[in-house]
Backbone as numpy.savetxt, mean C-alpha at the origin, in Angstrom:
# Nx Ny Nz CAx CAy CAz Cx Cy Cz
21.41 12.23 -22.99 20.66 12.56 -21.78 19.18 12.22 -21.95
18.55 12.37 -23.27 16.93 11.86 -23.31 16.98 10.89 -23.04
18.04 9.78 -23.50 17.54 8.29 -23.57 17.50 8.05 -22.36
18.43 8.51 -21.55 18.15 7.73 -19.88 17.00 8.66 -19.17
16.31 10.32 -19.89 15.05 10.40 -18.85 14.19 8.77 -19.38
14.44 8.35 -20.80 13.20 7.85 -21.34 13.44 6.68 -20.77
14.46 5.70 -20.63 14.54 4.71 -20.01 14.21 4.83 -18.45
14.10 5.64 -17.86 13.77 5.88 -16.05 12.66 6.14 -16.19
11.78 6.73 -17.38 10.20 6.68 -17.41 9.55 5.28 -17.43
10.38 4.72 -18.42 9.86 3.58 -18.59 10.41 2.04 -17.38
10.92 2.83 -16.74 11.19 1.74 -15.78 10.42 2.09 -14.40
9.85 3.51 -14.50 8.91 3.64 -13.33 7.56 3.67 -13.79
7.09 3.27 -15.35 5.56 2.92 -15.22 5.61 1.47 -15.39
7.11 0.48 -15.34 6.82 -0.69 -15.63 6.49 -0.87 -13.64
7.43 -0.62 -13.26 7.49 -0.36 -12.04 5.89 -0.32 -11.29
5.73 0.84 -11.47 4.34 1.21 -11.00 3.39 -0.20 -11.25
3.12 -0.43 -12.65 1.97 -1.73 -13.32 2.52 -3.10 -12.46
4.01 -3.41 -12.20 3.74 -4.23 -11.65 3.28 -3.84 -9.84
3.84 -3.06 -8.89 3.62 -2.79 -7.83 1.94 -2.92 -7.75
1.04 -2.54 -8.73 -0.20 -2.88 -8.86 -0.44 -4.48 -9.20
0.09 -4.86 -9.98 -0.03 -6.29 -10.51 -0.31 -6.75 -8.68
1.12 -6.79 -8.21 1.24 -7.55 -7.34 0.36 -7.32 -5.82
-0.03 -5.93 -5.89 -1.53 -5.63 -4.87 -2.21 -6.76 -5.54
-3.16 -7.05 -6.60 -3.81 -7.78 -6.86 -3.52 -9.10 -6.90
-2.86 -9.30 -7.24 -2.31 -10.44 -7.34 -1.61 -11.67 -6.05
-1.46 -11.08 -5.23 0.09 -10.96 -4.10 -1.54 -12.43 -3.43
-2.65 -11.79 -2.71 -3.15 -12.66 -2.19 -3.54 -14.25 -2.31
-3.52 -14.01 -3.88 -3.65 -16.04 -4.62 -2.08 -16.59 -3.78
-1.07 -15.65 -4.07 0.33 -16.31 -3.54 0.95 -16.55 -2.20
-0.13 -16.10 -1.26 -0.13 -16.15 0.09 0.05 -14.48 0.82
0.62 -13.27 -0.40 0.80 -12.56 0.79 -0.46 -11.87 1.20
-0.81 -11.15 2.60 -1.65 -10.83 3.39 -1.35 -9.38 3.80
-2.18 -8.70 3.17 -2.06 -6.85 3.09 -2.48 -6.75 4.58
-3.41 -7.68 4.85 -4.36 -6.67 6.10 -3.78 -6.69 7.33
-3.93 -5.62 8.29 -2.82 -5.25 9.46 -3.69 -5.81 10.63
-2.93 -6.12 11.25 -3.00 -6.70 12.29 -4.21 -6.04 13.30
-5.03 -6.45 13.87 -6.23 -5.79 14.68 -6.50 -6.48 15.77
-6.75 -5.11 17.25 -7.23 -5.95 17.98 -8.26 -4.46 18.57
-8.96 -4.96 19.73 -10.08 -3.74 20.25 -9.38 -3.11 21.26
-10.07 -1.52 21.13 -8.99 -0.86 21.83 -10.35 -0.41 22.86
-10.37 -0.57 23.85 -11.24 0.35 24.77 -11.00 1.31 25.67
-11.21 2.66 25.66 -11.22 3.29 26.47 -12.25 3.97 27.48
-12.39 3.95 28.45 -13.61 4.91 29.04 -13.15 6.27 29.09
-14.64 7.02 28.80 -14.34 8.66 28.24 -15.16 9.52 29.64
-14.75 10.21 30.27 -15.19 11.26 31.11 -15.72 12.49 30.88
-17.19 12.68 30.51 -17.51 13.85 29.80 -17.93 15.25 30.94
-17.19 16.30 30.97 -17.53 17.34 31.84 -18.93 18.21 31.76
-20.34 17.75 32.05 -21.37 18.05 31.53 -21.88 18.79 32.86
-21.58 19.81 32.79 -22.72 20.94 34.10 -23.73 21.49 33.87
């Protein structure tokens, strides 16, 4: 039973280092984190007596 907590540790900090690797990394290879944007306008009605 240790060996498989120790093997699931070690497969979720390899895990983790790469999920980071590939934040950093991901943009040289084309992928594109940033979300989509456009302007949102609303007009606001303030009740001032």
């Amino acid at each position: 039973m240790g060996r498989i907590i120790k093997w699931l540790l070690y497969l979720v900090v390899l895990a983790a280092i790469g999920l980071v690797a590939f934040a950093y990394i991901g943009p040289f290879f084309g992928a594109d984190f940033t979300p989509p944007s456009k302007e949102i306008s609303q007009p606001v009605v303030l009740d001032a007596n």
